[in-house]
C-alpha positions in Angstrom: -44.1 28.9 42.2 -41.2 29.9 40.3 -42.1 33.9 39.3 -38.6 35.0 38.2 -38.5 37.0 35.0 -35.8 36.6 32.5 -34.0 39.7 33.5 -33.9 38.3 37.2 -32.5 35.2 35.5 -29.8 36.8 34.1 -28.8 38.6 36.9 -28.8 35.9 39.0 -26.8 33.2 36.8 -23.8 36.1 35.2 -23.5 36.7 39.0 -22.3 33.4 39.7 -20.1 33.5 36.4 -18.6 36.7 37.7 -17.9 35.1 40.5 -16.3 32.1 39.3 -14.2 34.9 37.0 -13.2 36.6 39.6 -11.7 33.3 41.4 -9.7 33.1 38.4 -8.5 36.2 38.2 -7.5 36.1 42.2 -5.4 32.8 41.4 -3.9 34.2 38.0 -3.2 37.1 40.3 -1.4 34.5 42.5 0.9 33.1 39.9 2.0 36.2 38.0 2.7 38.3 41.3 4.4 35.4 42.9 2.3 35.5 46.0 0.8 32.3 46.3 -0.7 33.0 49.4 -4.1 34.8 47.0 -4.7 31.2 46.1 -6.0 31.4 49.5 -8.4 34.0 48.7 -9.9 32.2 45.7 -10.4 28.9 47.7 -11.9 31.1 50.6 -14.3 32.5 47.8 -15.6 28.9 46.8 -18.4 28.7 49.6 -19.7 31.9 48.5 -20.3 30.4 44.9 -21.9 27.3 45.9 -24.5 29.1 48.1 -25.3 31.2 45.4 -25.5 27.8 42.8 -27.5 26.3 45.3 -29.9 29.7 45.4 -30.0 29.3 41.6 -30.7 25.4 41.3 -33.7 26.1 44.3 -35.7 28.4 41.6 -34.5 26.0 38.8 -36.4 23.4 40.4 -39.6 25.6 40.9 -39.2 26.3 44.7 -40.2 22.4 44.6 -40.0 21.6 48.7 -38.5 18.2 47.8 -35.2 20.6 47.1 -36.1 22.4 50.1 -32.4 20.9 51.5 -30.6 23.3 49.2 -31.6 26.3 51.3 -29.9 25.1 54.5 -27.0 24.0 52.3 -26.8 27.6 51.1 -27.4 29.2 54.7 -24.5 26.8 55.6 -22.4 27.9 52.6 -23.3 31.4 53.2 -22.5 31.8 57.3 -19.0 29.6 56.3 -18.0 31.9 53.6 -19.2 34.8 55.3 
């Protein structure tokens, strides 16, 4: 069963929107500094997000093992971003 508190909650889902700022940032980075090649970097960071989305939308569901194909989406995402 699903036995995250709300304080593990939030940690878990303004991680991901850290993330996702921080892939902003990188390609706002890109642009202003006139190196394109940190787009790079942001696109690089996109695997990293959707494993921890896919982490997130496991619990969401209640650990229910008909979603059980989100964790080897997310050890895939993971190992690829990694």
């Amino acid at each position: 069963p699903n036995a995250l508190s709300l304080a593990t909650w939030s940690v878990h889902v303004l991680s991901l929107l850290e993330w996702g700022a921080a892939m902003v940032l990188v390609w706002q980075y890109a642009a202003v500094a006139k190196q394109p090649a940190f787009r790079k970097l942001a696109w690089a960071m996109v695997p990293l997000l959707g494993a921890g989305a896919g982490a997130v939308d496991f619990h969401l569901y209640w650990n229910d093992p008909s979603v059980e194909w989100l964790l080897a989406l997310q050890g895939m995402l993971t190992l690829g971003g990694n």
